[in-house]
C-alpha positions in Angstrom: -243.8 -79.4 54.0 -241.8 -82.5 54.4 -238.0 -82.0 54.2 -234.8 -84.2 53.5 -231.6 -83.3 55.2 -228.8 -82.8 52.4 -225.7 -83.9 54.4 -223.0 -81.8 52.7 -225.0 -78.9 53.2 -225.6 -79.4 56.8 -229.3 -78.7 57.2 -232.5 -79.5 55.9 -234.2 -78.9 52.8 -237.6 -79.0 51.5 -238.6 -82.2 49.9 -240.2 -80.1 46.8 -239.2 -76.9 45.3 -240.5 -74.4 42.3 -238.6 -74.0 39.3 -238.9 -70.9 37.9 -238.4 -71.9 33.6 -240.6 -69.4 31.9 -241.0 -67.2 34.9 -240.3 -63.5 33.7 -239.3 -64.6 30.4 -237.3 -67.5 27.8 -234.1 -68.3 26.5 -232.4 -64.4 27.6 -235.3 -62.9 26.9 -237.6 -60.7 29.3 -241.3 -61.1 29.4 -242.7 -58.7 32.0 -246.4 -58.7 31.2 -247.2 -61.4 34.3 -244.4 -59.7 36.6 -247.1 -59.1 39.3 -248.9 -62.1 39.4 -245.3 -64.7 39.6 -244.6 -62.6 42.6 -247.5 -63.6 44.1 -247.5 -67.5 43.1 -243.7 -67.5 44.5 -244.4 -65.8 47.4 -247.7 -68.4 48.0 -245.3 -71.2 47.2 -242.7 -69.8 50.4 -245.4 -69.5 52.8 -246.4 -73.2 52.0 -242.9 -74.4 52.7 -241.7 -74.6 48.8 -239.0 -72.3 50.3 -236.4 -74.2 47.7 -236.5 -71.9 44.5 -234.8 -72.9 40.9 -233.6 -69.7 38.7 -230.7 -69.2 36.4 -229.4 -66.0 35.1 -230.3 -67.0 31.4 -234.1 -67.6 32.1 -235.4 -64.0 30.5 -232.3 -62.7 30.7 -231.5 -62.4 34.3 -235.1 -61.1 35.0 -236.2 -64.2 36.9 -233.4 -63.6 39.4 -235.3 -60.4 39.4 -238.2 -61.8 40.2 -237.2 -64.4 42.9 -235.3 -61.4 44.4 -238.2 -59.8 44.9 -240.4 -62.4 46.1 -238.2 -63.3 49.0 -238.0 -60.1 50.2 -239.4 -60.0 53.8 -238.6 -63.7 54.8 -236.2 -64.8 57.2 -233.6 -65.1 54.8 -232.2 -68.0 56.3 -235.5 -69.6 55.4 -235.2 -69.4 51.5 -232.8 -71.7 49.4 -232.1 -69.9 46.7 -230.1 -71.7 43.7 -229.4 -70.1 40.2 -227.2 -71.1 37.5 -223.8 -69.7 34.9 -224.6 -70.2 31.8 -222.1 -72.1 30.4 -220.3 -69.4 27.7 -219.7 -67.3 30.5 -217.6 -70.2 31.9 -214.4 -68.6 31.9 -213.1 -67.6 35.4 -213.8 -64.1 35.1 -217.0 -64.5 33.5 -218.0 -66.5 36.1 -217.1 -64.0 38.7 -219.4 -61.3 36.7 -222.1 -63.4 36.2 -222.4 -64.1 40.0 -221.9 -60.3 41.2 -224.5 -59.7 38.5 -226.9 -62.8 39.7 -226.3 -61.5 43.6 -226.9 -57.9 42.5 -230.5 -59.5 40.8 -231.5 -61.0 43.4 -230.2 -58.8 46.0 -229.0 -61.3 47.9 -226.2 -63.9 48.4 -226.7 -67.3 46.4 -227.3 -70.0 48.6 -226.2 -73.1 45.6 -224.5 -71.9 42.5 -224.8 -74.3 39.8 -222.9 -74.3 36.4 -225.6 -74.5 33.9 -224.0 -77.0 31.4 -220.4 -78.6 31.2 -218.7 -75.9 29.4 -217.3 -77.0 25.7 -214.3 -74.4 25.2 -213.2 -73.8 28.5 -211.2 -76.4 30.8 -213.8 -77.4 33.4 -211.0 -77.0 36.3 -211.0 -73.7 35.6 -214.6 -72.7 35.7 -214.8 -75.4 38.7 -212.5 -72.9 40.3 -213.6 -70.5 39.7 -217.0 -71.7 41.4 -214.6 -71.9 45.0 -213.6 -68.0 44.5 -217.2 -67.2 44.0 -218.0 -68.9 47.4 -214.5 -67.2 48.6 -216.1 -64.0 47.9 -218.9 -64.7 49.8 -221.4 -64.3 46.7 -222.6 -68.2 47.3 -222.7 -70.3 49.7 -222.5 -73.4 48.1 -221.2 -74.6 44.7 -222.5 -77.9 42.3 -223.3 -78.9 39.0 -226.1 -79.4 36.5 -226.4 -81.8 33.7 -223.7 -83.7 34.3 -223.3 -87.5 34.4 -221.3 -89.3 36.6 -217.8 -89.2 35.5 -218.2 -85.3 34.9 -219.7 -85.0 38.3 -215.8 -86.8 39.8 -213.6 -85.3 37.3 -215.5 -81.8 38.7 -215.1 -82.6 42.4 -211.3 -83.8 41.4 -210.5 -80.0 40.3 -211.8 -78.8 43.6 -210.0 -78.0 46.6 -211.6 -76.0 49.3 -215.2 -76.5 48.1 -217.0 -79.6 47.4 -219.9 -80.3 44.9 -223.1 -80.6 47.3 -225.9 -81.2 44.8 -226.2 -82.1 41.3 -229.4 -80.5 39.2 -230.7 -83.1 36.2 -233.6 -84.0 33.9 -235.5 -87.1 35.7 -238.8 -87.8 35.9 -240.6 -90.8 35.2 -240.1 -90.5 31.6 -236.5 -90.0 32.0 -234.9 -92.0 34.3 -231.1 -92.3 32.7 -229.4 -91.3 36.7 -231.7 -93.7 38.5 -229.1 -96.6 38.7 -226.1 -93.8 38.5 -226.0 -90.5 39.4 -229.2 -90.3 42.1 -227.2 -93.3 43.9 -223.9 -91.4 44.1 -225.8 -88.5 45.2 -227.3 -90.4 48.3 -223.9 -92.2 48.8 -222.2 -88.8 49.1 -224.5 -86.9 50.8 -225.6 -84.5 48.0 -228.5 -83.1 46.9 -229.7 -84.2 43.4 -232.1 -81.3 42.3 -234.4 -82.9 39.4 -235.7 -80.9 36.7 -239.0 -81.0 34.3 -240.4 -83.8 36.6 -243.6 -83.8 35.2 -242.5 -83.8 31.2 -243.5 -79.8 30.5 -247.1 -81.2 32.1 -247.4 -84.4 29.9 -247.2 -86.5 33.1 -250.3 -84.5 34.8 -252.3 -85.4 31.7 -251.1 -89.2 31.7 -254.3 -91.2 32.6 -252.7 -94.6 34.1 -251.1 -92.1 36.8 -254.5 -90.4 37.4 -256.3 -93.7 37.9 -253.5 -94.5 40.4 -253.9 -90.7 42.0 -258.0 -91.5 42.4 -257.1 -94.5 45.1 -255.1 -91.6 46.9 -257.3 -88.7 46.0 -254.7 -87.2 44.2 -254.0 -86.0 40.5 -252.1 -87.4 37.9 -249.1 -84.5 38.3 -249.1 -85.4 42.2 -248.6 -89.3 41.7 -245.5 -88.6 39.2 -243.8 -86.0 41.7 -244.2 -88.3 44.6 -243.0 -91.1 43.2 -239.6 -89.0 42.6 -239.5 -87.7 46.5 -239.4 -91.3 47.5 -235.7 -91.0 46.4 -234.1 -89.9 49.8 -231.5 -87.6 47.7 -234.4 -86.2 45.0 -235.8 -83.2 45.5 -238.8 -82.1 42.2 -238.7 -78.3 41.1 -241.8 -78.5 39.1 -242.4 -74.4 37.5 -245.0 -73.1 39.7 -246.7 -70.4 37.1 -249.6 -70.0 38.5 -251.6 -70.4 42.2 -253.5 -73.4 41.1 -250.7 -75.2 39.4 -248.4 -74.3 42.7 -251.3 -75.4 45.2 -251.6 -78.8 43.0 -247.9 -79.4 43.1 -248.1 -79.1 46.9 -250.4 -81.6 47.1 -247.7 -84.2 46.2 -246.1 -84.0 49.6 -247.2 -85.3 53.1 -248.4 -89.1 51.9 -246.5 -92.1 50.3 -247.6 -94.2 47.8 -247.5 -97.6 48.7 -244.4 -99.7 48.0 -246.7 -101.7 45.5 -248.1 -99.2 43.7 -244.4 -97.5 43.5 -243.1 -100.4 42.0 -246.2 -100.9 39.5 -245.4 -97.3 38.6 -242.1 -98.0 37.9 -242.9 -101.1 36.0 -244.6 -99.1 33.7 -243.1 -96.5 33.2 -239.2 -98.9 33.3 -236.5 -96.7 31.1 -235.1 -98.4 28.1 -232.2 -96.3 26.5 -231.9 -96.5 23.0 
């Protein structure tokens, strides 16, 4: 597994990671009918090197923190990079506070990067970015950041901080949504963060795309692997495609290890260039 070292965090991480959307249930809802078999994919996806792993305690209702919990059992837990996510109504300081004892007590573990999920509407952000440092304080997390944010949310965050510092940022971008490639993935690489991207291949519409697999057929490589590295040549990116299945998870893999050349990275991104509305 290639890896990037993530300068505010001190160490090196890997250069892909599994997102766990869908795993063990939806939106605060548990689904426990495939509990056996996403163990098994997740544990696969350690012993590969994926050893980065995405959850949140409103995917199935804390049961994917469950899940991860138990799937990391028995590693070196210094190994595993475990990040998972306050969803933002529980923004309030002591909401926060619960939701993390009740995330650690999940995943019976500390958190390694504790995210909030969305900027929070009804509740001062200093607070809940506070709130954040006591978690770490407590010794629940490790490390604090943000997700969905854009750039001036991601300073005024960092402004309300004082003993902690944001050290990764967790957005949409993939080649079909690139709005933080000439702002926030930047700033993450200037300050040393981590910028965690989410539903990089499009809920699996970029695997199915077939300019990318004629692209992937000069590499021997699919579709899905073209679109995921494309993103890890960003030094501060690192993809958290779902892994819900073995085959899916070994495929995913396969995007690490090679480069596309610099011309067919910029043809790719000709094609695929953003335009905003």
């Amino acid at each position: 597994m290639e890896r990037k070292y993530i300068r505010k965090i001190g160490k090196e991480l890997p250069a892909l990671g599994m997102g766990t959307w869908g795993i063990g249930g939806g939106f605060w809802t548990p689904d426990r009918s495939r509990d056996g078999e996403w163990v098994l994919v997740l544990r696969r996806g350690i012993e590969l090197g994926a050893s980065l792993i995405d959850t949140a305690e409103m995917y199935g209702g804390g049961h994917s923190e469950e899940l991860v919990g138990e799937a990391i059992r028995g590693f070196p837990r210094e190994e595993v990079f475990v990040i998972t996510k306050v969803w933002p109504t529980h923004a309030r300081r002591d909401d926060v506070l619960r939701s993390a004892e009740a995330s650690a007590r999940r995943l019976g573990t500390y958190i390694d990067l504790y995210l909030i999920h969305w900027p929070p509407t009804d509740v001062p952000l200093c607070e809940t970015m506070r709130a954040l440092e006591e978690v770490v304080a407590r010794g629940l997390a490790r490390f604090i950041g943000v997700s969905n944010f854009g750039l001036e949310l991601i300073e005024e965050a960092r402004s309300c901080l004082s003993r902690e510092d944001v050290v990764a940022v967790e957005n949409k971008f993939s080649l079909l949504d690139r709005r933080d490639e000439k702002t926030v993935v930047p700033y993450t690489e200037r300050e040393g963060m981590a910028y965690i991207a989410y539903s990089p291949l499009e809920e699996g519409s970029l695997a199915r795309d077939p300019f990318l697999a004629a692209v992937g057929a000069k590499y021997g490589k699919t579709a899905a692997q073209v679109a995921l590295n494309w993103l890890i040549r960003f030094p501060s990116v690192i993809p958290i495609p779902k892994a819900g299945n073995l085959r899916h998870l070994e495929e995913n893999l396969g995007a690490v290890g090679w480069r596309l050349s610099d011309e067919d990275w910029r043809m790719i991104s000709e094609k695929y260039r953003w335009l905003p509305a």
